[in-house]
N, C-alpha and C positions, 0 to 999 in steps of 0.2 A: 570529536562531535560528529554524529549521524548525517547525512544527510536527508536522510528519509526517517520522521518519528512515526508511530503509534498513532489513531488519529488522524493521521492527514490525509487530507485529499489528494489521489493519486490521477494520472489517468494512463492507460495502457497506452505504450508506442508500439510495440512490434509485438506479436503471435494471432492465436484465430483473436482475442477477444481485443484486436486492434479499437482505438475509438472508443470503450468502454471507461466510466468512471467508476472508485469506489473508495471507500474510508480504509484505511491500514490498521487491520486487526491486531496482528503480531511481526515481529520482526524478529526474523529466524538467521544466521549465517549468508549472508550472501540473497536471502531470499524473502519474500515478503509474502504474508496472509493478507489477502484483500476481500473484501466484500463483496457478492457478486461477480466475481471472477473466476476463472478460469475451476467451472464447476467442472467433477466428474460424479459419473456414479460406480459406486464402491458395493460389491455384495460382501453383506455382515452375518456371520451367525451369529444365532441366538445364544444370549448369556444370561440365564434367568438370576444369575447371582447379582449381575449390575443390572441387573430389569431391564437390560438392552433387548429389543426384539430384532428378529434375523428378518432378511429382505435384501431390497437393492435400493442402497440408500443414495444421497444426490449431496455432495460434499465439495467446499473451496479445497484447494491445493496452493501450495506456495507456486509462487512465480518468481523469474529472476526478479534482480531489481533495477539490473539492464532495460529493462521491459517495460521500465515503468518510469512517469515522471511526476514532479508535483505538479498540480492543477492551480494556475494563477486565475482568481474568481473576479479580478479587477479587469485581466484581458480576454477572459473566457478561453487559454488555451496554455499547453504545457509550456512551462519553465525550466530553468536553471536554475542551483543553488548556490550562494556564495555565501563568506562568515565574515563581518563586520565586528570590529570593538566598539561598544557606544561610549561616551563618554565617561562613566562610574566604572568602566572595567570590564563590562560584562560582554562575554560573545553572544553576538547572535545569529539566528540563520537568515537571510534577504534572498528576496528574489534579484537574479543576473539583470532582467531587463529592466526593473522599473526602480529596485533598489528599496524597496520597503521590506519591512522587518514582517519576517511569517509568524506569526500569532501563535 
């Protein structure tokens, strides 16, 4: 089981975009797509076959996922993940400090 899904609210711990929040787009090896994060710009030629037009475009990049942590909305501040069986069997993922089950 992941630590970190798709959807969640992350918030950066360490590089420039320290302090920054965002949702988890995709989750790549080792590396996670966030929203609003760690933007660059990328010069693209033009592909009139994908009707992409050429310029200098402004795109996320993955970031480690060292980097990152999930965002507890009950303490307004980053957390830790642990894995809980509930009763019926099933795992699930909780916050370390408060012990609630992340949605």
């Amino acid at each position: 089981m992941s630590k970190i899904k798709k959807n969640d609210d992350v918030i950066i711990i360490a590089g420039k975009d320290k302090g920054n929040r965002g949702s988890v787009l995709r989750v790549l090896e080792g590396k996670l797509l966030v929203s609003g994060v760690n933007k660059v710009k990328k010069h693209q030629k033009p592909n009139p076959v994908k009707g992409v037009s050429g310029g200098i475009v402004e795109m996320e990049m993955p970031i480690s996922v060292s980097n990152v942590a999930i965002y507890n909305a009950a303490s307004k501040k980053a957390d830790r993940i642990g894995t809980k069986f509930l009763e019926d069997g099933r795992k699930v993922r909780v916050f370390k400090s408060s012990g609630e089950v992340i949605a």
